[in-house]
C-alpha positions in Angstrom: 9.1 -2.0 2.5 10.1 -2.0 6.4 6.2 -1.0 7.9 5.7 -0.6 11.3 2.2 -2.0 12.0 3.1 -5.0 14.2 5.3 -2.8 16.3 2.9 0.2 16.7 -0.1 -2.6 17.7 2.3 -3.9 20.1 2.8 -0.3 21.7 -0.9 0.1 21.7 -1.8 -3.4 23.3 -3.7 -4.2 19.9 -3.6 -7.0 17.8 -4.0 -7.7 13.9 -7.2 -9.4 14.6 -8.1 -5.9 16.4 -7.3 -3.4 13.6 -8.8 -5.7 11.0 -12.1 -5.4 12.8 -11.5 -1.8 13.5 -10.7 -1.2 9.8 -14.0 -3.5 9.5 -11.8 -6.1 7.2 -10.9 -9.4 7.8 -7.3 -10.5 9.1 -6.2 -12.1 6.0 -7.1 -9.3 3.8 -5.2 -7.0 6.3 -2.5 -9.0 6.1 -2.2 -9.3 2.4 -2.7 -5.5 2.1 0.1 -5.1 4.1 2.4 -7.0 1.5 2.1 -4.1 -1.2 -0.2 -1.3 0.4 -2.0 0.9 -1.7 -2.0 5.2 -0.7 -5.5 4.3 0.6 -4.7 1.2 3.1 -2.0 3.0 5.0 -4.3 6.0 5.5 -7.0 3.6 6.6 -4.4 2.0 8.8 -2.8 5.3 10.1 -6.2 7.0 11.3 -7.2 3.7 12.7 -3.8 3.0 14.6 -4.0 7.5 15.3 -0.2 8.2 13.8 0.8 9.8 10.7 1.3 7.5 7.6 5.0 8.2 7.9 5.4 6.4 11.0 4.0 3.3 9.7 7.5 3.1 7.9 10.9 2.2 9.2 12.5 4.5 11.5 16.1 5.6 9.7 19.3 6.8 10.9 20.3 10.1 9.5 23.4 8.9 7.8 21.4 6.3 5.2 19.3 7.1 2.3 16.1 6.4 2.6 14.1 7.6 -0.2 9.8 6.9 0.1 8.2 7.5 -3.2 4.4 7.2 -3.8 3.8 6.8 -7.5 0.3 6.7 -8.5 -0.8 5.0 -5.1 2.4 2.9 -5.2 5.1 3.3 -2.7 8.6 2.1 -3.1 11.6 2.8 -0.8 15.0 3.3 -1.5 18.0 3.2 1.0 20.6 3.4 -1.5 21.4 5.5 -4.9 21.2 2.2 -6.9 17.7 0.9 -5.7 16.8 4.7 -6.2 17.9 4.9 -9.5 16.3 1.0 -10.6 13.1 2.9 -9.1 13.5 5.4 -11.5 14.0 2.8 -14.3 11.1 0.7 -13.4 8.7 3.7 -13.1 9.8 5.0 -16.6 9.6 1.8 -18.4 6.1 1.5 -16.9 5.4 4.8 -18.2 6.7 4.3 -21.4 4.2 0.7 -21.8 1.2 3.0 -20.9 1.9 5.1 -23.3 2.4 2.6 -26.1 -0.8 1.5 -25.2 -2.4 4.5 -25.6 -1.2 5.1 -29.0 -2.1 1.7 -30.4 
């Protein structure tokens, strides 16, 4: 996932060491959360940075698919039909194990 957080600090003048201590976190654990952020982390990170979670993402150009799905706190992104459909795949297959573990 393409996330914007370097380039938005840069805009603002900030660095990572600056939003970790704003987000009162430190820089490693920033930076880790950044590798596979929960729903909850870019919130965090969007009212501490002032934007809207959706520009924390990639900007796209209107003639690609891009595809942002938040699936119980996940997100994955998509830019074509095929990673949207694998998506799809991998969600239900996850699905499918949770409810096989109910049931046992």
């Amino acid at each position: 996932m393409g996330l914007r957080v370097k380039e938005i600090l840069k805009e603002r003048g900030m660095t990572m060491i600056e939003l970790s201590e704003k987000l009162g976190i430190v820089n490693d654990t920033l930076t880790r959360n950044l590798k596979n952020p929960q729903l909850k982390t870019l919130e965090r990170i969007s009212d501490a940075l002032n934007v809207d979670v959706s520009e924390l993402f990639e900007s796209f150009s209107k003639d690609e698919l891009t595809a942002l799905i938040n699936h119980r706190g996940k997100f994955y992104k998509a830019s074509t039909l095929e990673e949207l459909k694998k998506i799809i795949v991998d969600i239900e297959e996850k699905e499918n194990k949770d409810v096989s573990k109910k049931e046992i």
